[in-house]
One Martini backbone bead per residue (centre of mass of N, CA, C, O) as a GRO file, in nm:
protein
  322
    1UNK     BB    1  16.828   3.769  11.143
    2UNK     BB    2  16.781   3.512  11.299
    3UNK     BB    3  16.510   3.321  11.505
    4UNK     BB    4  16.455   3.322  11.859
    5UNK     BB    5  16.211   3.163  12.012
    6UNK     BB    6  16.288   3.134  12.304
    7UNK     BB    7  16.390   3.438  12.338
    8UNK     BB    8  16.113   3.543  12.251
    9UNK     BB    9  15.904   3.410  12.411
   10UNK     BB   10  16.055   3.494  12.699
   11UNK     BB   11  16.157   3.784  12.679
   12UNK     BB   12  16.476   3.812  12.619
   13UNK     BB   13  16.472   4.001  12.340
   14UNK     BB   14  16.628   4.247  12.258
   15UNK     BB   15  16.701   4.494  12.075
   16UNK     BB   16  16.885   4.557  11.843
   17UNK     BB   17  17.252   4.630  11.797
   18UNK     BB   18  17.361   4.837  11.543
   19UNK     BB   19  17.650   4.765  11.344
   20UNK     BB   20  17.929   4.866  11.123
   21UNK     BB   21  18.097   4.698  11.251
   22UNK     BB   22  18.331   4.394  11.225
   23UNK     BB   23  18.538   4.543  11.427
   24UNK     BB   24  18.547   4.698  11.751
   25UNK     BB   25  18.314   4.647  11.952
   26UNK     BB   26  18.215   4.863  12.223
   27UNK     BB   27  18.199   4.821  12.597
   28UNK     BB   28  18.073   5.011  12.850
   29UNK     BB   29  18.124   4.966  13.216
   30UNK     BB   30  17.917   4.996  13.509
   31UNK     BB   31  17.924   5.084  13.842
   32UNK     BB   32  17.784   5.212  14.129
   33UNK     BB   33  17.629   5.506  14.094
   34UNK     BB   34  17.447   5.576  14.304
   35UNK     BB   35  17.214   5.744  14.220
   36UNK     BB   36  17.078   6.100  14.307
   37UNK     BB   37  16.990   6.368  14.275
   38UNK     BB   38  17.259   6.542  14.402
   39UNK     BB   39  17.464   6.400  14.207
   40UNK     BB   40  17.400   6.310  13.935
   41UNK     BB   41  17.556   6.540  13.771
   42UNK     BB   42  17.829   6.451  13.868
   43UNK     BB   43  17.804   6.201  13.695
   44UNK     BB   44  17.705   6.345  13.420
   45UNK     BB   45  18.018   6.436  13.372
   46UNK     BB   46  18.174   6.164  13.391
   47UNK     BB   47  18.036   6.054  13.157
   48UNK     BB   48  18.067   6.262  12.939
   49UNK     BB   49  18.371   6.229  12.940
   50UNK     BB   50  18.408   5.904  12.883
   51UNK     BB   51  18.295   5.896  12.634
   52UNK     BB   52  18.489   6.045  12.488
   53UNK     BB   53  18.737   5.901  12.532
   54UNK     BB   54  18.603   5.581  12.438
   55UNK     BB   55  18.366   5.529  12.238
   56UNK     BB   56  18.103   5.381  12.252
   57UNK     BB   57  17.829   5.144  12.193
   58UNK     BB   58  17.784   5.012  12.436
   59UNK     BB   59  17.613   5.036  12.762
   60UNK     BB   60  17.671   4.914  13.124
   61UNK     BB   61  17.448   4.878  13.389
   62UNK     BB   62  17.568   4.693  13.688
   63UNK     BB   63  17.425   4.788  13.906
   64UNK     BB   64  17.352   5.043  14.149
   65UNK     BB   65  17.206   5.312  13.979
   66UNK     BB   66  17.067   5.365  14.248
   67UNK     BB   67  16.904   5.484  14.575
   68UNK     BB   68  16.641   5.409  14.633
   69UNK     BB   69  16.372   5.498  14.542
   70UNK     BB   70  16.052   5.624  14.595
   71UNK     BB   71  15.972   5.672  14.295
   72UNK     BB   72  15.914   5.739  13.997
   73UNK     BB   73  15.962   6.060  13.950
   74UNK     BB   74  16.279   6.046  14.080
   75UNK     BB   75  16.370   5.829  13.902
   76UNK     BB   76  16.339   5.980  13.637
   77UNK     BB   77  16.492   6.267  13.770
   78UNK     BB   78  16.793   6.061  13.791
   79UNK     BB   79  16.819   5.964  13.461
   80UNK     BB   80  16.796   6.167  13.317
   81UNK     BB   81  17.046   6.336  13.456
   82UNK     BB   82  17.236   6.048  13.371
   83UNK     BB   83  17.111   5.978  13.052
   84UNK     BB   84  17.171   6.211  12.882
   85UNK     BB   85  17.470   6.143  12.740
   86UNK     BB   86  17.341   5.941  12.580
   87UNK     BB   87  17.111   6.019  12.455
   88UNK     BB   88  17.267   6.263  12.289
   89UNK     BB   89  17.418   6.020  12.154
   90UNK     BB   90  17.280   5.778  12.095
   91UNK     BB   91  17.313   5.536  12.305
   92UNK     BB   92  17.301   5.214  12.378
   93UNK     BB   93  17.147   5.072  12.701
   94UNK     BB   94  17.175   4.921  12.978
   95UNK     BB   95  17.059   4.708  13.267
   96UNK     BB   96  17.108   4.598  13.586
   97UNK     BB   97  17.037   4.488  13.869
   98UNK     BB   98  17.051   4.529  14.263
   99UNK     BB   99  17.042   4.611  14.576
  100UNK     BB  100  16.996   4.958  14.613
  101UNK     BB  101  16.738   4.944  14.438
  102UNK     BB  102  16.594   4.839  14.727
  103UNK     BB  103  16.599   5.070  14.958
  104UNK     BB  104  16.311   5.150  14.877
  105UNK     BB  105  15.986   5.185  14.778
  106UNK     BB  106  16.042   5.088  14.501
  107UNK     BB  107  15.998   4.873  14.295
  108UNK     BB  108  16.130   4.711  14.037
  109UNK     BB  109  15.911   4.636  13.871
  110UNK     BB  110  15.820   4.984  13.900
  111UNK     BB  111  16.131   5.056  13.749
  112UNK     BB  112  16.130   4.942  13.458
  113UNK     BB  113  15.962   5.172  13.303
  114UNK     BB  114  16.122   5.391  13.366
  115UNK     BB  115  16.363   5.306  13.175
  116UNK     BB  116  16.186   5.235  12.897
  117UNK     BB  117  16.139   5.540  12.897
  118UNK     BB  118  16.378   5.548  12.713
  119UNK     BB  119  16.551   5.545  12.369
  120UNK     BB  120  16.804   5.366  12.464
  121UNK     BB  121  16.673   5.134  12.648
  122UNK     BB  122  16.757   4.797  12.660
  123UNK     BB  123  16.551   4.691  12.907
  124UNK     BB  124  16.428   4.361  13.005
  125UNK     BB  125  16.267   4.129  13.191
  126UNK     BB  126  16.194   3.846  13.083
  127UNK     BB  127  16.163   3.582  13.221
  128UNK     BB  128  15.848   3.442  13.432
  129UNK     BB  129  16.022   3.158  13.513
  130UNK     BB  130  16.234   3.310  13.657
  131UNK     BB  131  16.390   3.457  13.818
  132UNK     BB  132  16.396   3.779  13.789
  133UNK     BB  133  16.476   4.096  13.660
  134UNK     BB  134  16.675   4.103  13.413
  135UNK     BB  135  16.682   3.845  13.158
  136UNK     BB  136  16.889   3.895  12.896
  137UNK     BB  137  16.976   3.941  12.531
  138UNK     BB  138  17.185   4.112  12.315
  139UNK     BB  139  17.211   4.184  11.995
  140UNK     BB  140  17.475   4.199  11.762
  141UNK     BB  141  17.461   4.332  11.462
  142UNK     BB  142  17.614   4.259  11.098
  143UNK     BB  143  17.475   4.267  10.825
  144UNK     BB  144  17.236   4.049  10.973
  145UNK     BB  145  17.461   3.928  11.166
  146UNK     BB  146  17.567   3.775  11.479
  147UNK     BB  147  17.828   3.884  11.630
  148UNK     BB  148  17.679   3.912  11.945
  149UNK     BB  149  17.647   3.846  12.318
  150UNK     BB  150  17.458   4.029  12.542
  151UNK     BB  151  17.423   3.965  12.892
  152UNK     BB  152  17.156   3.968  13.141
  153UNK     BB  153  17.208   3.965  13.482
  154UNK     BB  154  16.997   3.874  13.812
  155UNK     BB  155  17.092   3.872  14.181
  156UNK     BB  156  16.970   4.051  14.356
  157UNK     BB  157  17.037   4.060  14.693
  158UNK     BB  158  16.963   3.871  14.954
  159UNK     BB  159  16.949   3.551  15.088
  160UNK     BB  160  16.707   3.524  15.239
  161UNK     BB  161  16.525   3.559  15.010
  162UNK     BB  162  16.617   3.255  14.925
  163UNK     BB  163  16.544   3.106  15.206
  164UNK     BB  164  16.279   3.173  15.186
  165UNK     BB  165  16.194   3.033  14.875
  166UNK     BB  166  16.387   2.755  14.908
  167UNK     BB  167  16.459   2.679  15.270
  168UNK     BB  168  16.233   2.713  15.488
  169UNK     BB  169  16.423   2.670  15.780
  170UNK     BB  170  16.685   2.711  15.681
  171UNK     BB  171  17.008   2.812  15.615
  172UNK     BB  172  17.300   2.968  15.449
  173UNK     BB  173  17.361   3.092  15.719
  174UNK     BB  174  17.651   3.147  15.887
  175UNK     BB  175  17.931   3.216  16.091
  176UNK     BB  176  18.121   3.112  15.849
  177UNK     BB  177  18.214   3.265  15.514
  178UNK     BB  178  18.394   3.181  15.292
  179UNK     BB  179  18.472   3.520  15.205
  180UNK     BB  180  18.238   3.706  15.313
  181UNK     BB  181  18.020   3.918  15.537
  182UNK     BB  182  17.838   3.906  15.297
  183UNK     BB  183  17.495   3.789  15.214
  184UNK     BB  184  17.456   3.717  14.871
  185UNK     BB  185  17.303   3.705  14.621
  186UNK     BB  186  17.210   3.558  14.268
  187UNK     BB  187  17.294   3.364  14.042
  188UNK     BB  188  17.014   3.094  13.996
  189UNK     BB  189  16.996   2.805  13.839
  190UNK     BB  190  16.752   2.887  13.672
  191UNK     BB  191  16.904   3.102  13.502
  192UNK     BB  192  17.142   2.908  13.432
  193UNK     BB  193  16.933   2.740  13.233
  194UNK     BB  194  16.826   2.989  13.060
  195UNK     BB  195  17.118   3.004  12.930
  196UNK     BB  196  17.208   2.741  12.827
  197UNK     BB  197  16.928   2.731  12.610
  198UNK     BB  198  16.996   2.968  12.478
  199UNK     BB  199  17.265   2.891  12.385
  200UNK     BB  200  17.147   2.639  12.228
  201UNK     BB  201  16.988   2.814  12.005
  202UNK     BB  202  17.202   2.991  11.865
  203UNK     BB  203  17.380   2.768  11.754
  204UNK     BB  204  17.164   2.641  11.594
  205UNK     BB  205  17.104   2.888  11.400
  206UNK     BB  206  17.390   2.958  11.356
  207UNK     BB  207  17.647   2.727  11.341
  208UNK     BB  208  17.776   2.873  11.628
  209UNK     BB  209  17.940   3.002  11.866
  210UNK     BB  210  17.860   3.290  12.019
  211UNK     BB  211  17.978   3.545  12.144
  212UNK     BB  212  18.052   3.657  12.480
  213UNK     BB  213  17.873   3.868  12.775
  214UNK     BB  214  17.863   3.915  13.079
  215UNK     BB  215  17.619   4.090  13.330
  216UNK     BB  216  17.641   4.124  13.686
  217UNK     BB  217  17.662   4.229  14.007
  218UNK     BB  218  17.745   3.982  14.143
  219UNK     BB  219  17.949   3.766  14.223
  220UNK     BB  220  18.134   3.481  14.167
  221UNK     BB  221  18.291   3.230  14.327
  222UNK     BB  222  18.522   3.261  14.154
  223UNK     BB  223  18.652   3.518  14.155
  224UNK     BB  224  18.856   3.470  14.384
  225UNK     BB  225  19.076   3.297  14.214
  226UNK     BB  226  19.198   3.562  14.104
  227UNK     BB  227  19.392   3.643  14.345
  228UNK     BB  228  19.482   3.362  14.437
  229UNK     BB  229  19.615   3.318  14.133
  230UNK     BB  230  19.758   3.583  13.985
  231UNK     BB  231  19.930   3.444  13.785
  232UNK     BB  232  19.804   3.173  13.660
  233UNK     BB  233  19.518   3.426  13.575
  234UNK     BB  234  19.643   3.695  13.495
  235UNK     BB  235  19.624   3.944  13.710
  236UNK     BB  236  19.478   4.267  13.690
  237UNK     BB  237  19.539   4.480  13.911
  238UNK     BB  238  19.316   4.536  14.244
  239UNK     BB  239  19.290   4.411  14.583
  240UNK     BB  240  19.112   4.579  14.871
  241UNK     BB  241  18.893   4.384  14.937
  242UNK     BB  242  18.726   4.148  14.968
  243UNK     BB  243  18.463   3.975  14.796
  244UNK     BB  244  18.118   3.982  14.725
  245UNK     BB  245  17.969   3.736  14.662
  246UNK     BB  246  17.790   3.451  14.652
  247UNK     BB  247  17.674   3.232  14.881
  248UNK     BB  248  17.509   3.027  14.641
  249UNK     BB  249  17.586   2.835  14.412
  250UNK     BB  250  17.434   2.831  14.095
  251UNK     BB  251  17.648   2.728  13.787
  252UNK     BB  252  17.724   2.979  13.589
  253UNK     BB  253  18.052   2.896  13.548
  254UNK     BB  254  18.030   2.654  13.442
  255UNK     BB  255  17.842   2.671  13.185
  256UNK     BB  256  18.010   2.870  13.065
  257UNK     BB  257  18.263   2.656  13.020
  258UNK     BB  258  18.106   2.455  12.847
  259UNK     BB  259  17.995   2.620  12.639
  260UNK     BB  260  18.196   2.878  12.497
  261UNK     BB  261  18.080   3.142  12.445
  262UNK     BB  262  18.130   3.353  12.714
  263UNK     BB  263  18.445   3.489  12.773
  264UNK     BB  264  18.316   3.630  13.001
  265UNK     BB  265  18.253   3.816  13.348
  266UNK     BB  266  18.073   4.092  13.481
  267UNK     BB  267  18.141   4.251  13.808
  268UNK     BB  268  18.055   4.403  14.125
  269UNK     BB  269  18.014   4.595  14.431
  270UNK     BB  270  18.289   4.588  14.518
  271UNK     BB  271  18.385   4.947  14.580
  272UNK     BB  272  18.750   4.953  14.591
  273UNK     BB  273  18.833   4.793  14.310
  274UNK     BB  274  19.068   4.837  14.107
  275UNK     BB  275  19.048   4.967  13.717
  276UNK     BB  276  19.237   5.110  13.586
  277UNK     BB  277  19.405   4.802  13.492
  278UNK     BB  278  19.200   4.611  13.577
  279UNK     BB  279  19.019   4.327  13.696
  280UNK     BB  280  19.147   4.070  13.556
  281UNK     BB  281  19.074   3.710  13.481
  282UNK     BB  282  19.161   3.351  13.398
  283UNK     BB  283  18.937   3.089  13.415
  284UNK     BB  284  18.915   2.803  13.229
  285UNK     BB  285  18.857   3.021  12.999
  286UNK     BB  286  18.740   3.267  13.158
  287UNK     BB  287  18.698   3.600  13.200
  288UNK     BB  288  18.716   3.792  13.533
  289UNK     BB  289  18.541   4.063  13.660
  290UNK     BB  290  18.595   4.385  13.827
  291UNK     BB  291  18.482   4.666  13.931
  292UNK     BB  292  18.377   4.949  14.071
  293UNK     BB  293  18.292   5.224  14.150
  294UNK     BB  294  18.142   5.529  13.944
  295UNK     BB  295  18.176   5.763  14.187
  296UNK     BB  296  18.017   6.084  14.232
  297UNK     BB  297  17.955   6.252  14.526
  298UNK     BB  298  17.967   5.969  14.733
  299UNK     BB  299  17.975   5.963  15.041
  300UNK     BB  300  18.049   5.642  15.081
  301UNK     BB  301  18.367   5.689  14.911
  302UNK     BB  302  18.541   5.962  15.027
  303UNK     BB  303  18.758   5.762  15.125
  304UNK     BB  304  18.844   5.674  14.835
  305UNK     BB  305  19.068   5.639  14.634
  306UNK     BB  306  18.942   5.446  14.443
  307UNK     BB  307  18.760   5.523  14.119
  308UNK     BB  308  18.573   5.519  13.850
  309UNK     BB  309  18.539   5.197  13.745
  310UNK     BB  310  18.645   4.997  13.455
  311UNK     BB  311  18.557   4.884  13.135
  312UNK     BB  312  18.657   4.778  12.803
  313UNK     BB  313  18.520   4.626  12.553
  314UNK     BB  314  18.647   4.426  12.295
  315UNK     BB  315  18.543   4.311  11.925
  316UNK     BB  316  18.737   4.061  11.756
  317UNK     BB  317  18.694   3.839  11.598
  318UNK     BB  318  18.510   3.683  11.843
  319UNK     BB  319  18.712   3.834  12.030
  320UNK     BB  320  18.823   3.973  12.373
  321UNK     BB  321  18.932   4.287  12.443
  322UNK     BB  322  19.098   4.549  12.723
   0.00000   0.00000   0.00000
């Protein structure tokens, strides 16, 4: 695999996921497992059950993969017995923060460590200079050549934060906002940017634009236009609430669009979507998802009655399938 100076300069190239398969590479996507001790094993036997089904290559933890640790050894001992059934098939795993993960004591920062400390665990803080904690790209590696890039970007919490930091004393928050009740950050401008230039790096080294997924918590504010336009952008599956997008657009859907190179966009957060048979369509040429949540035994969820909902990607000959 030839090597990428900007992604690995900028700590955002993580170990490649080496595979045998130049065909039919396989990605299963998780959201909102909300691992708490109490839940853990229970999720940790839906997910084992999952992978038998599935038979993933590599597993995809798209934020608020914990409720808020208190600490480190309690986060260590809710990943132990949730990312089991990975560790013990040698299965290679990512994720992406959310917001839930921020509701308690420890800081991402002071998480990052504790997820790294699995053996089967790529994921990486990424550049030191945009946004977010979890900006990197996955390389799936066929024979020494870079079959696809899987793409993991970090969403933020709510926008407070935002304004704190780029727009103080304006508001972001308004008292109607465009789509949903919920204020929440997203990928942000310079992350976009960095996606960009990374993405134009590839092509450059590769000889041509590289397949890709990305991978992100909060949904771009495009995610709405499909269920708006079900027929023309062949929505597959059911929206049963408002979806909870970012409040102020980074231009990720764009950037992704003009690229060429990334194929969909998968978001989660909002959690009664069902995915049963996906929440996904396509626009501008870019296919759009969310997911459910992944929850099991998990107290906020038990009214609801479609639950465990994923995606499963498969890269076919650098297009992907559903």
């Amino acid at each position: 695999m030839k090597q990428f100076a900007f992604l690995q300069d900028a700590n955002a190239l993580t170990r490649p996921v080496e595979t045998n398969k130049a065909d039919g590479f396989r990605i299963l996507e998780l959201h909102n497992t909300d691992a708490t001790v109490d839940n853990a094993p229970a999720l940790a036997a839906a997910l084992d059950a999952t992978l038998e089904q599935e038979k993933p290559d590599l597993v995809v933890f798209c934020g608020d993969v914990t409720m808020g640790p208190a600490d480190a050894d309690t986060l260590k001992q809710v990943l132990t017995v949730l990312t089991a059934p990975l560790e013990n098939r040698q299965i290679p795993w990512t994720n992406v923060f959310g917001d839930d993960e921020r509701t308690g004591k420890l800081d991402i920062a002071a998480q990052l460590p504790v997820y790294q400390s699995f053996a089967h665990c790529l994921t990486i803080a990424g550049p030191r200079d945009i946004d977010g904690i979890g900006n990197y790209m996955v390389p799936v590696v066929h024979d020494g050549k870079l079959l696809c890039a899987v793409w993991g970007m970090e969403t933020g919490a709510h926008v407070e934060t935002y304004e704190k930091q780029y727009h103080s004393p304006h508001r972001a928050r308004l008292g109607t906002p465009l789509y949903t009740e919920h204020y929440l950050d997203g990928v942000r401008f310079n992350q976009t940017m960095w996606y960009w230039h990374a993405s134009q790096e590839l092509e450059q080294n590769v000889g041509a634009k590289v397949p890709g997924l990305l991978f992100c918590h909060v949904s771009t504010v495009e995610h709405t236009i499909i269920s708006m336009n079900a027929l023309p952008c062949e929505m597959k599956g059911e929206q049963w609430e408002n979806l909870a997008t970012q409040t102020v657009c980074g231009g990720l859907f764009s950037a992704v669009m003009e690229r060429g190179d990334v194929q969909g966009i998968y978001c989660g957060h909002t959690h009664r979507n069902h995915t049963g048979v996906n929440f996904t369509g396509r626009y501008a040429g870019v296919q759009l998802g969310l997911t459910a949540g992944f929850a099991v035994d998990t107290p906020r969820y038990r009214t609801f009655t479609l639950q465990n909902g994923r995606f499963v990607e498969t890269i076919h000959n650098g297009s992907v399938t559903y």
